[in-house]
C-alpha positions as CSV (number, residue, x, y, z in Angstrom):
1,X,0.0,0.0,0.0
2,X,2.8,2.1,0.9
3,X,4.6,1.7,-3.0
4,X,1.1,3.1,-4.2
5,X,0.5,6.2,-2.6
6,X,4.0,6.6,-3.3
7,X,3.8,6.4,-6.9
8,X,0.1,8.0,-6.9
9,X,2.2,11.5,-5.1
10,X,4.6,11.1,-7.6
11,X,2.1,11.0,-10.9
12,X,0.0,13.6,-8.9
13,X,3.1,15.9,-9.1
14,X,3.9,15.1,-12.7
15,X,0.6,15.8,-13.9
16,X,1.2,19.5,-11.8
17,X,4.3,20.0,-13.4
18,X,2.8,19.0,-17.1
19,X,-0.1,21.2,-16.5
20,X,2.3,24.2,-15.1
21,X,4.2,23.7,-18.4
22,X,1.4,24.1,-21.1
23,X,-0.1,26.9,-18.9
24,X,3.8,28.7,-19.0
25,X,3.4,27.5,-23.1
26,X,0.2,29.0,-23.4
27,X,1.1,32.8,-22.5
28,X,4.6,32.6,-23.4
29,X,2.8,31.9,-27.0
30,X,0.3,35.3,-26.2
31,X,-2.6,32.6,-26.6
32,X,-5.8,32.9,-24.6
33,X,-7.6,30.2,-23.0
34,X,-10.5,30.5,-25.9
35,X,-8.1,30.3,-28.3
36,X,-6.3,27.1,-27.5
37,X,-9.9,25.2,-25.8
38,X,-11.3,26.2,-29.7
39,X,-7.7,24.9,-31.4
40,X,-8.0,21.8,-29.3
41,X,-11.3,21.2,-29.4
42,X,-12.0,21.8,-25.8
43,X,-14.5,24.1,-24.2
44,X,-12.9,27.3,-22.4
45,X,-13.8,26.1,-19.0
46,X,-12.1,21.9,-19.4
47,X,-8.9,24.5,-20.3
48,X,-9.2,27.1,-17.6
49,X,-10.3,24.4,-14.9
50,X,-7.1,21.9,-15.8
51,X,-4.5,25.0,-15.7
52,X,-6.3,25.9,-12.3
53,X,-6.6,22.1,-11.0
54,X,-9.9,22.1,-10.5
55,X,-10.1,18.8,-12.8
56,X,-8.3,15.6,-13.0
57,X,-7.7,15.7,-16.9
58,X,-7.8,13.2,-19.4
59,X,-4.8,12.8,-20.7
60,X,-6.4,13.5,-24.3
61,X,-7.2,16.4,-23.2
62,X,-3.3,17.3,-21.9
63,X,-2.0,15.6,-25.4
64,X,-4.4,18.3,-27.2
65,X,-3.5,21.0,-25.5
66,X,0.2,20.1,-26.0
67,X,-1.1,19.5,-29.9
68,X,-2.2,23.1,-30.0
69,X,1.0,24.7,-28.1
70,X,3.5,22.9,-31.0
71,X,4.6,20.4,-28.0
72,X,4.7,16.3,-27.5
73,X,4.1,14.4,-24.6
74,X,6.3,11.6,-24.4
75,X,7.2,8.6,-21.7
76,X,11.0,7.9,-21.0
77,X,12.6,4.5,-19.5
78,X,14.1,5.8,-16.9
79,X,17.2,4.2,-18.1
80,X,17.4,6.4,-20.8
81,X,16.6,9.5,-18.4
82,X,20.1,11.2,-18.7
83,X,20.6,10.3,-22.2
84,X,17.1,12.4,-22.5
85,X,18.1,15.1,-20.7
86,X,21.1,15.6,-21.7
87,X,19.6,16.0,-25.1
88,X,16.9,18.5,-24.4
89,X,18.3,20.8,-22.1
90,X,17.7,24.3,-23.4
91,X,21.0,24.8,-25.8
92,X,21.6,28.7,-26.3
93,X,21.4,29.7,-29.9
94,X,23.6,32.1,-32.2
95,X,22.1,35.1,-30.7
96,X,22.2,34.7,-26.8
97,X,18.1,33.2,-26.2
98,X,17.6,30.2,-24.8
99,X,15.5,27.4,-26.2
100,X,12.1,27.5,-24.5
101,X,12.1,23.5,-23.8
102,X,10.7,21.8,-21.0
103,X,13.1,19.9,-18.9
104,X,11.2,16.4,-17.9
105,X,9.4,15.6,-15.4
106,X,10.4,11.6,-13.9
107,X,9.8,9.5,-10.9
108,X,13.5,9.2,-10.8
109,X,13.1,13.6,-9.5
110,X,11.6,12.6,-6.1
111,X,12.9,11.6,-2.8
């Protein structure tokens, strides 16, 4: 029992993170609520109510809204996790920006 509310806190806190993430995507992309429910195929409220956590969401409905924000969702054997990272860590371009990606979110980033 123990092992599962373990691992339920940890997908809990993934599924935070996630949501945090598209939210950050959302306005970093100057795109309203409206716009990405009606790009995704969602009503305004299923959007507003997952950024707030108001809602356990579907995952089809966190894959659409990545859809709409230009982004993937993607699972990683964790014994690949530093190969991962090491690859999508936000590498600095010719001018001086950043890259706006992600870093993931694993079980392997709790205590």
């Amino acid at each position: 029992m123990l092992l599962y509310r373990a691992t339920k806190s940890i997908l809990i806190r993934m599924i935070s993170e996630l949501i945090t993430t598209l939210a950050q995507a959302r306005k970093a992309a100057r795109i309203t609520q409206a716009d990405l429910a009606e790009r995704a195929g969602l009503s305004r409220m299923a959007v507003q109510r997952t950024e707030t956590g108001d809602v356990d969401p579907r995952f089809s409905t966190l894959q659409e809204m990545a859809r709409v924000l230009n982004m993937e969702l993607i699972a990683v054997p964790a014994e690949l996790h530093a190969q991962v990272q090491a690859l999508i860590q936000p590498q600095t371009d010719q001018t001086g920006a950043a890259g706006s990606i992600a870093s993931p979110v694993t079980s392997q980033d709790s205590p």
